[in-house]
DOVOBA-216866 format. One line per 4 residues: for each residue x, y, z of N, C-alpha, C. Coordinates in nm, 2 decimals, decimal comma. Each point is the difference from the previous one (the first is absolute). Example, Ala and Ser with C-alpha at 12.3 -4.5 7.8 and 13.67 -1.06 7.14 Angstrom:
! residues 2
1,32/-0,57/0,78/-0,09/0,12/0,00/0,09/0,12/0,00 | -0,04/0,11/-0,07/0,09/0,11/0,00/-0,08/0,11/0,08
This chain:
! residues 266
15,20/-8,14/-2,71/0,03/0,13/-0,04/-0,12/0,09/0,01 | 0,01/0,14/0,06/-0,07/0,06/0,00/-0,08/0,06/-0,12 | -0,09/0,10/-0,02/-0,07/0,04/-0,11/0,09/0,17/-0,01 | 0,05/0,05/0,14/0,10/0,09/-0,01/0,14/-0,06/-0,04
0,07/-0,13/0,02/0,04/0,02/-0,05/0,05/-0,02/-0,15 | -0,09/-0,05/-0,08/-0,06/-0,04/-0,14/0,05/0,07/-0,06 | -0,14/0,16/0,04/-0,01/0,13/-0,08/0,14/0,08/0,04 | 0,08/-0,04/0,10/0,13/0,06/0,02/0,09/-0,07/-0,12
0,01/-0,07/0,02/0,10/-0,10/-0,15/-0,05/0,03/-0,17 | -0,13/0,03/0,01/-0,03/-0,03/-0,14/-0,06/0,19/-0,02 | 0,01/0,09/0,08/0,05/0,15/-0,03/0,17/-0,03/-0,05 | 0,05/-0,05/0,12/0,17/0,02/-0,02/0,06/-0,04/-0,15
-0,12/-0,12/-0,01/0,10/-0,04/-0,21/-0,10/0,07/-0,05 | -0,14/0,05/0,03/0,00/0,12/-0,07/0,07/0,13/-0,05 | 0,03/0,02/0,09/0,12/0,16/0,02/0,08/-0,06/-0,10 | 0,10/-0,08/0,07/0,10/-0,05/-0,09/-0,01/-0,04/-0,19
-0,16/-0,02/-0,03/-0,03/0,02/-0,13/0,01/0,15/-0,06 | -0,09/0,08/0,09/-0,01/0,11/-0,02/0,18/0,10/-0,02 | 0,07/-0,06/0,12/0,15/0,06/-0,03/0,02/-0,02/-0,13 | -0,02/-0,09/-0,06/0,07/-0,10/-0,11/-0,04/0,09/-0,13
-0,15/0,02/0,05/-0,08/0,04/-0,13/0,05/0,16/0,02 | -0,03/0,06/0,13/0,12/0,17/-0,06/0,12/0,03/-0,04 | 0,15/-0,14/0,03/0,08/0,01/-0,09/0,00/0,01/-0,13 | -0,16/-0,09/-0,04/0,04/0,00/-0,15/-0,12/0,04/-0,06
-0,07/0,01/0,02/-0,12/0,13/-0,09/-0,13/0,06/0,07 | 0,03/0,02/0,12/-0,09/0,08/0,10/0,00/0,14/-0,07 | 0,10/0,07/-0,09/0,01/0,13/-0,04/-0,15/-0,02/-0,10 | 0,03/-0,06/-0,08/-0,14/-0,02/-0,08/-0,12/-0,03/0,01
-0,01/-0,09/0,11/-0,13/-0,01/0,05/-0,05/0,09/0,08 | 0,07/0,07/0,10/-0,05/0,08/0,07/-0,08/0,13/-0,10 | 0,10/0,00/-0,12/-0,04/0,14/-0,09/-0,13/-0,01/-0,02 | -0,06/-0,14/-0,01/-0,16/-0,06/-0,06/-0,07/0,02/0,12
-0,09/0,06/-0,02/-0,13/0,09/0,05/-0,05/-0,12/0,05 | -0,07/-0,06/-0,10/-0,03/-0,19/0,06/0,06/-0,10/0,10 | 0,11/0,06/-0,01/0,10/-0,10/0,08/-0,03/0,05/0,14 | 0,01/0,15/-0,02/0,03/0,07/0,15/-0,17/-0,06/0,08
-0,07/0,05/-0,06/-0,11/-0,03/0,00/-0,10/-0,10/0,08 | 0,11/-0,14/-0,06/-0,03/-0,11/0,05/0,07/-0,02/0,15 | 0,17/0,04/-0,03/0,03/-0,01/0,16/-0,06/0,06/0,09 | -0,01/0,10/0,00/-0,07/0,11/0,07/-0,16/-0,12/0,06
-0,02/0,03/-0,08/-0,17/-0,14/0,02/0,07/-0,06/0,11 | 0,10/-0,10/-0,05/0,01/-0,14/0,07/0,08/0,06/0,13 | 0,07/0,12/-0,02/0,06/0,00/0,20/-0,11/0,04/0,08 | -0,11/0,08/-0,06/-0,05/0,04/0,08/-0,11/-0,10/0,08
-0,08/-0,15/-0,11/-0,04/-0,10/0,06/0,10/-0,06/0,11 | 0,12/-0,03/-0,02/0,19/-0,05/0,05/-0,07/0,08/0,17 | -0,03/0,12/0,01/0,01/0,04/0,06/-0,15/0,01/0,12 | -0,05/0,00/-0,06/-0,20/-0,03/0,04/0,02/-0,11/0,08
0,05/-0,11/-0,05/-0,01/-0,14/-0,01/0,09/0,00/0,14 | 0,11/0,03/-0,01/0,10/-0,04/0,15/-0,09/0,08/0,08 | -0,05/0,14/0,06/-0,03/0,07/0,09/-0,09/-0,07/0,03 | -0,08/-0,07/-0,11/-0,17/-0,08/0,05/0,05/-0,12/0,10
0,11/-0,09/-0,05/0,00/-0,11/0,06/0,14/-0,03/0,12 | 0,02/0,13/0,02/0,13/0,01/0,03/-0,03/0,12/0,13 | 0,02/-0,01/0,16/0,04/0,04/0,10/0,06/0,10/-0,03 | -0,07/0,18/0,00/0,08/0,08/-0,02/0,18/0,02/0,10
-0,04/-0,07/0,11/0,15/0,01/0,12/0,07/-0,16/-0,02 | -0,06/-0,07/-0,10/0,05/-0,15/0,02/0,14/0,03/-0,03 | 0,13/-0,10/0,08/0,09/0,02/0,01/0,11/-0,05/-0,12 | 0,05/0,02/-0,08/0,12/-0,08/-0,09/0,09/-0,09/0,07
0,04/-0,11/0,02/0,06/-0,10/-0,02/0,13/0,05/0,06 | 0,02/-0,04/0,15/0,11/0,03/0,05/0,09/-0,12/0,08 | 0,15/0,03/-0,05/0,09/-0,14/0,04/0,06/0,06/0,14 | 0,06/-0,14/-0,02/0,13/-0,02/0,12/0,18/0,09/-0,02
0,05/0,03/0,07/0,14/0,01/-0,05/0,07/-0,08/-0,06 | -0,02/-0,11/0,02/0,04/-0,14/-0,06/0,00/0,02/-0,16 | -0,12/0,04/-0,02/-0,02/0,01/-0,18/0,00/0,14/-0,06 | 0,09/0,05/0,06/0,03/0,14/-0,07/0,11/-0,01/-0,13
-0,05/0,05/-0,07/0,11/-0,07/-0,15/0,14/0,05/0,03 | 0,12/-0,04/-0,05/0,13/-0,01/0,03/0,07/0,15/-0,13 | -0,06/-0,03/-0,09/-0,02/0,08/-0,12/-0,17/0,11/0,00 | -0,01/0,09/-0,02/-0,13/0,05/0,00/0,02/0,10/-0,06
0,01/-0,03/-0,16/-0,01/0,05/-0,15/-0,07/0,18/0,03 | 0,11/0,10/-0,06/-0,09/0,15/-0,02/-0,05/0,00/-0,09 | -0,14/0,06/0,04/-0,09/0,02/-0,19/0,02/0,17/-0,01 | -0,04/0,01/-0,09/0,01/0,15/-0,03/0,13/0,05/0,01
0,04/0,16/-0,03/0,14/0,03/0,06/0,11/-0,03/0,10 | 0,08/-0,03/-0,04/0,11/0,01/0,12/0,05/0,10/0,06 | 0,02/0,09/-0,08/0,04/0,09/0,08/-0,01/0,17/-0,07 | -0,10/0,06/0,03/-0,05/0,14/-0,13/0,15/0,04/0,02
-0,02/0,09/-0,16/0,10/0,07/0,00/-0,03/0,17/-0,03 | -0,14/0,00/0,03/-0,05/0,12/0,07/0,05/0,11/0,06 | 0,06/0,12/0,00/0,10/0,11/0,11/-0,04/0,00/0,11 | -0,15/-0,02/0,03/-0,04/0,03/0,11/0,01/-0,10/0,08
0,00/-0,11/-0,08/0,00/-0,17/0,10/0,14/0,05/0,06 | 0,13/0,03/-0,13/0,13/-0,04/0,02/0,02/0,08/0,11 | -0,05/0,10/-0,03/0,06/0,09/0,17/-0,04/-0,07/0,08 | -0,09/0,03/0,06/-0,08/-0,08/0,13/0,10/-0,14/0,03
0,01/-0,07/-0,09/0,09/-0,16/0,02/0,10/0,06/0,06 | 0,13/0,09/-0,07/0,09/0,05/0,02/0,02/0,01/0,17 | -0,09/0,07/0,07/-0,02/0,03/0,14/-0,04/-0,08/0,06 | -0,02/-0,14/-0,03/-0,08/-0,15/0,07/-0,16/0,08/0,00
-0,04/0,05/-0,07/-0,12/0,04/0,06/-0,08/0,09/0,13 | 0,15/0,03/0,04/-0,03/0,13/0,09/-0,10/0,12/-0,05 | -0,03/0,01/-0,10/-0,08/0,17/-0,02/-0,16/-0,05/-0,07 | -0,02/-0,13/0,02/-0,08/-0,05/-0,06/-0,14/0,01/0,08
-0,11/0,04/-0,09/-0,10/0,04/0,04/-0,12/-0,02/-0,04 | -0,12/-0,12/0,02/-0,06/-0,03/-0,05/-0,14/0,07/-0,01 | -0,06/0,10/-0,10/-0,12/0,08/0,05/-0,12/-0,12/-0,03 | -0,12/0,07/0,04/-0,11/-0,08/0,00/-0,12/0,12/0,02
-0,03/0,02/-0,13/-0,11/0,14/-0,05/-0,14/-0,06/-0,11 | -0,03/0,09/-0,05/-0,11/0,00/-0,08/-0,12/0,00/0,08 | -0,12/-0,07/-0,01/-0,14/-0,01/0,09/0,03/-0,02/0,11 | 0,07/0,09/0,08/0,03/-0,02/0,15/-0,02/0,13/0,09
-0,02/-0,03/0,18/0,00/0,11/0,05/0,12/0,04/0,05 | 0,07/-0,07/-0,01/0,14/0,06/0,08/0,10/-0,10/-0,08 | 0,05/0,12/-0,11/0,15/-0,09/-0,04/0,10/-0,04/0,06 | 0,07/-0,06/-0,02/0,11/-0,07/0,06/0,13/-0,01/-0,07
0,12/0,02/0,09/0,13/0,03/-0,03/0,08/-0,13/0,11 | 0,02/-0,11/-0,05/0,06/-0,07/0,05/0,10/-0,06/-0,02 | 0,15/0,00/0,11/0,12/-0,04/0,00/-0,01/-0,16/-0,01 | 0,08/-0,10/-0,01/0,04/-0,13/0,01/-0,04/-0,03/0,14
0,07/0,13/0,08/0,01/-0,10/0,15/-0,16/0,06/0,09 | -0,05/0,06/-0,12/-0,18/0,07/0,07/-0,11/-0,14/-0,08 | 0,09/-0,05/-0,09/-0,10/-0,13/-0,07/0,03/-0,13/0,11 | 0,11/-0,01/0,08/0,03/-0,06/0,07/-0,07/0,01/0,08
-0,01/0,10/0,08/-0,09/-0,01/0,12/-0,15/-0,03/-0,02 | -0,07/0,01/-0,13/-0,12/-0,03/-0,05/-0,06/-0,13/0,07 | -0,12/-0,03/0,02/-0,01/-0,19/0,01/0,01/-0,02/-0,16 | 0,06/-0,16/0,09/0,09/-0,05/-0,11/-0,06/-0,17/-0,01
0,02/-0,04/-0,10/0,01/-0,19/-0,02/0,08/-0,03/-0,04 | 0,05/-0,13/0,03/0,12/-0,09/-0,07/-0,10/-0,12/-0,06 | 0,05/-0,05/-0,11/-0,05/-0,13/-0,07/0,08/0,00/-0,11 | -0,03/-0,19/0,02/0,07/-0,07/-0,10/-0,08/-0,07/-0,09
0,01/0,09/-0,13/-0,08/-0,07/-0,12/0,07/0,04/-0,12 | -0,12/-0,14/-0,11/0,06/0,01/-0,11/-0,05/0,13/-0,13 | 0,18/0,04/-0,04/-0,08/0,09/-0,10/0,02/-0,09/-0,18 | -0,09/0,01/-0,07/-0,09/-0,05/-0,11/0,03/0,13/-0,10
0,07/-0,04/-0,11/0,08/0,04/-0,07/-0,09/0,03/-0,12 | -0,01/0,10/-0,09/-0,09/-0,07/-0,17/0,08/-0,03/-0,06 | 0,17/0,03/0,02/0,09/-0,14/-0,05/-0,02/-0,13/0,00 | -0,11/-0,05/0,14/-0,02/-0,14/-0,02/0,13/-0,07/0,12
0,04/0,10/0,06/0,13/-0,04/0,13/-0,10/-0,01/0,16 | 0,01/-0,02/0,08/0,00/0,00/0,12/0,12/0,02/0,08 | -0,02/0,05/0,15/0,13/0,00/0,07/-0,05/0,07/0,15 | 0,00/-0,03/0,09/-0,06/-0,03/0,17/0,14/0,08/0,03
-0,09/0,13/0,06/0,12/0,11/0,10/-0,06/0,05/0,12 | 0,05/0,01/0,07/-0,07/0,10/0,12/0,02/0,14/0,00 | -0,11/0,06/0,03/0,00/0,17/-0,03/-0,06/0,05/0,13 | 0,09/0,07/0,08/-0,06/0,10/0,10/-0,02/0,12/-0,08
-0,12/0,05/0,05/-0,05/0,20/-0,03/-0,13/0,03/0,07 | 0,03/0,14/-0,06/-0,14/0,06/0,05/-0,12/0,02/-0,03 | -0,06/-0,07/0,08/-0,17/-0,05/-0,07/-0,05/0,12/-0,08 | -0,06/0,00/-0,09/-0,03/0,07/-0,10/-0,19/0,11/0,07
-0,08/-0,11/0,03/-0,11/0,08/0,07/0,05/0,05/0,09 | 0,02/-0,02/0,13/0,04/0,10/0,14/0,07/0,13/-0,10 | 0,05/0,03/-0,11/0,07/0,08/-0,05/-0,05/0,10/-0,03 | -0,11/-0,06/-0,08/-0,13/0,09/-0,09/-0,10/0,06/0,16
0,01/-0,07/0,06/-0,10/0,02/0,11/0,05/0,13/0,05 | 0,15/-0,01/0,05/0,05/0,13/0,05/0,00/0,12/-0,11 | 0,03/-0,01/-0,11/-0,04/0,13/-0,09/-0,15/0,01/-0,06 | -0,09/-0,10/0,07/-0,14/0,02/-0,05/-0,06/0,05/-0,11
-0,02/-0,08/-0,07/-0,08/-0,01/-0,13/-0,12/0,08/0,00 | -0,01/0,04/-0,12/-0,13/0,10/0,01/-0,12/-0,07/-0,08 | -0,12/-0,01/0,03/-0,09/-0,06/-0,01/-0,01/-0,05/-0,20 | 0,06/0,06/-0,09/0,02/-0,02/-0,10/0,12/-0,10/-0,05
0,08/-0,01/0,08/0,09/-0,13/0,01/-0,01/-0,09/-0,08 | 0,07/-0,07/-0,12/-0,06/-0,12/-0,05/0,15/-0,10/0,01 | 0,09/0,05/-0,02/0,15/-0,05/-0,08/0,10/0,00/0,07 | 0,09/-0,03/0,00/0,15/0,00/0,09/0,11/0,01/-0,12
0,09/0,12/-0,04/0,03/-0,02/-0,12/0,20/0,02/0,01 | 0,07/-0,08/-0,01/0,15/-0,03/0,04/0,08/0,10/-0,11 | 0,08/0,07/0,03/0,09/0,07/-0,12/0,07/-0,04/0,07 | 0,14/-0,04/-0,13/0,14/-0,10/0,03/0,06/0,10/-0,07
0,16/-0,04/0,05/0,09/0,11/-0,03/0,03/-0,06/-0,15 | 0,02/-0,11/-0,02/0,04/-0,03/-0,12/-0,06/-0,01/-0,14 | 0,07/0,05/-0,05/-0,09/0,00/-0,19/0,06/-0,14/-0,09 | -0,11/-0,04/-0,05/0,06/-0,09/-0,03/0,02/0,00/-0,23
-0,10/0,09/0,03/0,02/0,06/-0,18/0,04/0,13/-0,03 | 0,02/0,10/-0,09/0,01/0,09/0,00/-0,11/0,07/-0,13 | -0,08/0,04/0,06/-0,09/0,03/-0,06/-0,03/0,12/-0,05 | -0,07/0,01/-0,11/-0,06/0,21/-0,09/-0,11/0,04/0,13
-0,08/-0,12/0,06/-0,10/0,03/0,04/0,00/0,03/0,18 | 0,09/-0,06/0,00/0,08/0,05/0,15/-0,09/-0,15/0,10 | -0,02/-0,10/-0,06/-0,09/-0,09/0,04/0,14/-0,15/0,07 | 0,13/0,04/0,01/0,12/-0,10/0,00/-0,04/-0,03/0,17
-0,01/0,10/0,08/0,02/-0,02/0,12/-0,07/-0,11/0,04 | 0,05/-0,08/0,08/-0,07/-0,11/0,06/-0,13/0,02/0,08 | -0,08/-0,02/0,04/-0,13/-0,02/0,13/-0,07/-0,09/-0,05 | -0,10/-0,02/0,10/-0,06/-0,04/0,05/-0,13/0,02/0,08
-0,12/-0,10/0,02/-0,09/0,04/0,04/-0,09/-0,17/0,07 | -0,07/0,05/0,11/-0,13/-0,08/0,05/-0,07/0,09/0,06 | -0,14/-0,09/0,01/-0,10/0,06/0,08/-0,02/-0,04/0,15 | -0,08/0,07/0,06/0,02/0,00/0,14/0,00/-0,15/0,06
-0,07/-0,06/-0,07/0,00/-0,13/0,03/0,09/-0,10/0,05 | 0,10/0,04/-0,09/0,13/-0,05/0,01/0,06/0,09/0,09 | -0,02/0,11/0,01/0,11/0,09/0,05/-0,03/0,01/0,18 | -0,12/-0,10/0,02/-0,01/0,00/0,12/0,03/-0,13/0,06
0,04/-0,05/-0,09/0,00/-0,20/0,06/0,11/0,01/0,06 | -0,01/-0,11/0,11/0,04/-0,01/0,14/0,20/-0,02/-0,07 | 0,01/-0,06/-0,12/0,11/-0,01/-0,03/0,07/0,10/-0,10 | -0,09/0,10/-0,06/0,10/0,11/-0,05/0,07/0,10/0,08
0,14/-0,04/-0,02/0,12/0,06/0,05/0,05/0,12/-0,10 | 0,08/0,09/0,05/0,08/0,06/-0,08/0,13/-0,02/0,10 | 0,07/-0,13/-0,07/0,15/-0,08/0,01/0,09/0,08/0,05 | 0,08/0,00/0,12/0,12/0,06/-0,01/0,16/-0,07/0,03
-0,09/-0,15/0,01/0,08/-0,13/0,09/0,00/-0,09/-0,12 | 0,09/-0,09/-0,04/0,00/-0,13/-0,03/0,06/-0,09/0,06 | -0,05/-0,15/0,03/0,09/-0,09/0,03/0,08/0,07/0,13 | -0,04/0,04/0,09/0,06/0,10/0,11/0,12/0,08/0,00
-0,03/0,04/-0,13/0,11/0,11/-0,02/-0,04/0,10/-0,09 | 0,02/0,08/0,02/0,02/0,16/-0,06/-0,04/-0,03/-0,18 | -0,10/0,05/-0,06/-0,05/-0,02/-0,12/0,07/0,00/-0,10 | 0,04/-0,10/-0,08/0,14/0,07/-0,07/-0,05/0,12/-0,10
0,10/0,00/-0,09/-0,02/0,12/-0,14/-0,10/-0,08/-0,11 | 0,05/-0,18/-0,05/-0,03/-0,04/-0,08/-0,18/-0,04/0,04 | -0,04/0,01/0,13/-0,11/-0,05/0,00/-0,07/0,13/0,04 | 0,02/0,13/-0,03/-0,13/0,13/0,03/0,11/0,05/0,07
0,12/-0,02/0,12/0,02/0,10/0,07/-0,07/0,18/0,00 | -0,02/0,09/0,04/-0,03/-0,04/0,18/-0,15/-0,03/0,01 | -0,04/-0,04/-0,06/-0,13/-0,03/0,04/-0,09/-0,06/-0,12 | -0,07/-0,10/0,02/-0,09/-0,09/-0,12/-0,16/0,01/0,06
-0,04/-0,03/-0,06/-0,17/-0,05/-0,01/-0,04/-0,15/0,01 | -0,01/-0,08/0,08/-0,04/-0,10/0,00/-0,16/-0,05/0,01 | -0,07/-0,04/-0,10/-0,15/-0,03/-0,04/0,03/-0,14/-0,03 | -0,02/-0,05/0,16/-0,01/-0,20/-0,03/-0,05/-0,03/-0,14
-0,17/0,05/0,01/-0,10/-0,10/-0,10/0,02/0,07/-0,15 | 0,14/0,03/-0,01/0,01/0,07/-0,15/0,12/-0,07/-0,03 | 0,00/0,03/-0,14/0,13/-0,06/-0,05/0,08/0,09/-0,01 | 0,19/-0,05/-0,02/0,07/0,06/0,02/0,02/0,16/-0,04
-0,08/0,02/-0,13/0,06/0,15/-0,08/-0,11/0,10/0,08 | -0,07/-0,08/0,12/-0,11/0,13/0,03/0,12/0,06/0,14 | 0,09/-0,10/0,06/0,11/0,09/0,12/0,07/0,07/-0,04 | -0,04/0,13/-0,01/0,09/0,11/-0,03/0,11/0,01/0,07
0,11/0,05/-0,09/0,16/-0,03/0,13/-0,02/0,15/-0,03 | 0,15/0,07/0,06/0,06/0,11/0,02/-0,15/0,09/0,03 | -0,04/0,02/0,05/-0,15/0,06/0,08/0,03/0,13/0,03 | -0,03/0,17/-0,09/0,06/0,08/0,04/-0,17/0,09/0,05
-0,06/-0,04/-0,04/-0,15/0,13/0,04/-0,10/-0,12/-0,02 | -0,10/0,01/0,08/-0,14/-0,06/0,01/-0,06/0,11/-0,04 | -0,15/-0,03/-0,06/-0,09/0,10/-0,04/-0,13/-0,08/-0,02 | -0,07/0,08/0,09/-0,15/-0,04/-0,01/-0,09/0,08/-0,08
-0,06/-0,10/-0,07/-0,15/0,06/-0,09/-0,09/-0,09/0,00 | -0,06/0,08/-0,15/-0,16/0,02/0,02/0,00/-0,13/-0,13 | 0,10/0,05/-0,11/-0,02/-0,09/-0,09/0,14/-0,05/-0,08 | 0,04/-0,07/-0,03/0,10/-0,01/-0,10/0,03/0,04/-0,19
-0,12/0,02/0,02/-0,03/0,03/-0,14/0,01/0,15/-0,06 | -0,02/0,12/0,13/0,04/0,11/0,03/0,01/0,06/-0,15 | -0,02/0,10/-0,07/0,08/0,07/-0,05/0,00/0,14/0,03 | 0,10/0,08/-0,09/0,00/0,16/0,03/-0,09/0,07/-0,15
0,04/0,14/0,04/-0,10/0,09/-0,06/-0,01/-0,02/-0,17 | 0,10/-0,09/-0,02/0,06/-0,03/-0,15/-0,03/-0,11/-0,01 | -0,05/-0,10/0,05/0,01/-0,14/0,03/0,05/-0,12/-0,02 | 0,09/0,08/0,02/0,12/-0,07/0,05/0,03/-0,10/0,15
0,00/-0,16/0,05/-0,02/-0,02/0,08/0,12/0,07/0,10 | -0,06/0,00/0,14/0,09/0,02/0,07/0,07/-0,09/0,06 | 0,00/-0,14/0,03/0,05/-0,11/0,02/0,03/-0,08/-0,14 | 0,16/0,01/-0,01/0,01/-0,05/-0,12/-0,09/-0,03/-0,15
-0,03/-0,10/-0,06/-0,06/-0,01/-0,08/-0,15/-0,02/0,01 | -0,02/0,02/0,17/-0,14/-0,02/0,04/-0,09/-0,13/0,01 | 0,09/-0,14/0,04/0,01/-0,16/0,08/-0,01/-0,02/0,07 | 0,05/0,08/0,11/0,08/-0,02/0,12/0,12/-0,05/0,03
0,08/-0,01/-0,07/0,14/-0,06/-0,02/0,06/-0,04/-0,12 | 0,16/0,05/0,05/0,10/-0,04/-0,14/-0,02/-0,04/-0,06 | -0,08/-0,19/0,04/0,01/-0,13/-0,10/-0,11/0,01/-0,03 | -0,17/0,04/0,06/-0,09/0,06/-0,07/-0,01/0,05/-0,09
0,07/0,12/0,03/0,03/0,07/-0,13/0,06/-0,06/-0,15 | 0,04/-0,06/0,02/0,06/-0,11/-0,04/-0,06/-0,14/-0,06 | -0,12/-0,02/0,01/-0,08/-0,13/-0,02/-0,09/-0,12/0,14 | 0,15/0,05/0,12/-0,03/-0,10/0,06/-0,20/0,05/0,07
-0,04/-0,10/0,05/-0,06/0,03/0,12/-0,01/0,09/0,12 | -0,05/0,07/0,01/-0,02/0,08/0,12/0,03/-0,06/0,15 | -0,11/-0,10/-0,04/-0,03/-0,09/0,12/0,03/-0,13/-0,02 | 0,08/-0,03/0,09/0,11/-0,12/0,01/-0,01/-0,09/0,14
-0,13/-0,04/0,02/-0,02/-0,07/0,13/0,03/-0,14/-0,03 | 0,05/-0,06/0,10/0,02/-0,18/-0,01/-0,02/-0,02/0,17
């Protein structure tokens, strides 16, 4: 057995602790200054530590058709109940339009069948759950760098940051909405897709329809489903004139926000 894949198994019953422990008193620990404190410390070693010994383009663990799972469990929402998702579904996704702004020189306004024509990859790998599940699908999309490349990044660039149609809390602070975030690192690897295929067919609703984020060397809560705006910046931590963050609670993501980890490499 590999040493990748070791630290792939023993992140995965990590997470799976970590789920366990946000069910049931992540509210309280995260409140403790110490606590946050410590995580914060330890992802950011978590994260030192993989880049040092770890092939920024090395590839994630790709099957056969043979072993594509029969069942392949949804995490996250099934299906928002969002107005803006519901319309768009309503029309199969005819009016649907994916932008791609912030630190860029030329935004972008892109239809389904203009992501289509994108270059594209197909692969079959496993996604790694912090439920502690696995489950092997094949995902065709559109490679995530050639993407950034055509709306060109502006030399201040740091982040790739996913806004999802779906909310998953309803919040005072306006912080429910789902996203998501990586750094270029990831957002350039030969295997980040933004999904519009599964299992050679048409993406369903329960797994992101129309379109997901797939980041092999992350675990499952980092693939953003339902993918309505990309946004590039400088920092995630952002705030405005009141300071107040501008990206959610200022993590980089829902479950960040939230307790989990930022950075979720296996």
């Amino acid at each position: 057995m590999t040493v990748a894949t070791n630290r792939r198994r023993w992140l995965t019953a990590a997470g799976a602790s970590l789920g366990s422990l946000w069910l049931g008193a992540c509210d309280k620990l995260t409140a403790d200054p110490r606590f946050s404190a410590m995580l914060a410390k330890a992802e950011g070693l978590t994260e030192r530590a993989q880049r040092l010994v770890t092939d920024r383009k090395a590839l994630a663990k790709e099957f056969t058709p043979a072993d594509i799972s029969r069942d392949f469990k949804a995490n996250g929402t099934l299906s928002p109940q969002d107005y803006a998702y519901e319309t768009l579904l309503a029309d199969n996704f005819a009016g649907y339009a994916l932008t791609v702004d912030g630190l860029v020189e030329h935004p972008l306004e892109l239809s389904l069948a203009d992501l289509r024509r994108q270059p594209s990859r197909t692969q079959i790998t496993r996604h790694d759950c912090v439920e502690g599940w696995s489950s092997i699908g094949k995902w065709k999309g559109a490679r995530l760098g050639p993407l950034l490349d055509r709306a060109k990044l502006k030399p201040n660039a740091r982040y790739v940051v996913f806004h999802c149609f779906d909310s998953l809390e309803q919040t005072l602070d306006n912080t429910g909405q789902y996203y998501e975030s990586i750094d270029l690192i990831d957002a350039y690897h030969p295997q980040t897709i933004l999904a519009y295929e599964m299992n050679d067919a048409t993406l369903p609703v329960r797994h992101g329809a129309p379109l997901r984020l797939r980041v092999e060397r992350q675990l499952g809560y980092k693939h953003a489903k339902y993918i309505a705006r990309i946004e590039v910046v400088e920092r995630l931590d952002a705030t405005d004139a009141n300071g107040q963050p501008l990206l959610g609670r200022g993590n980089g993501g829902f479950w960040p926000d939230r307790g989990y980890e930022w950075y979720a490499g296996i």
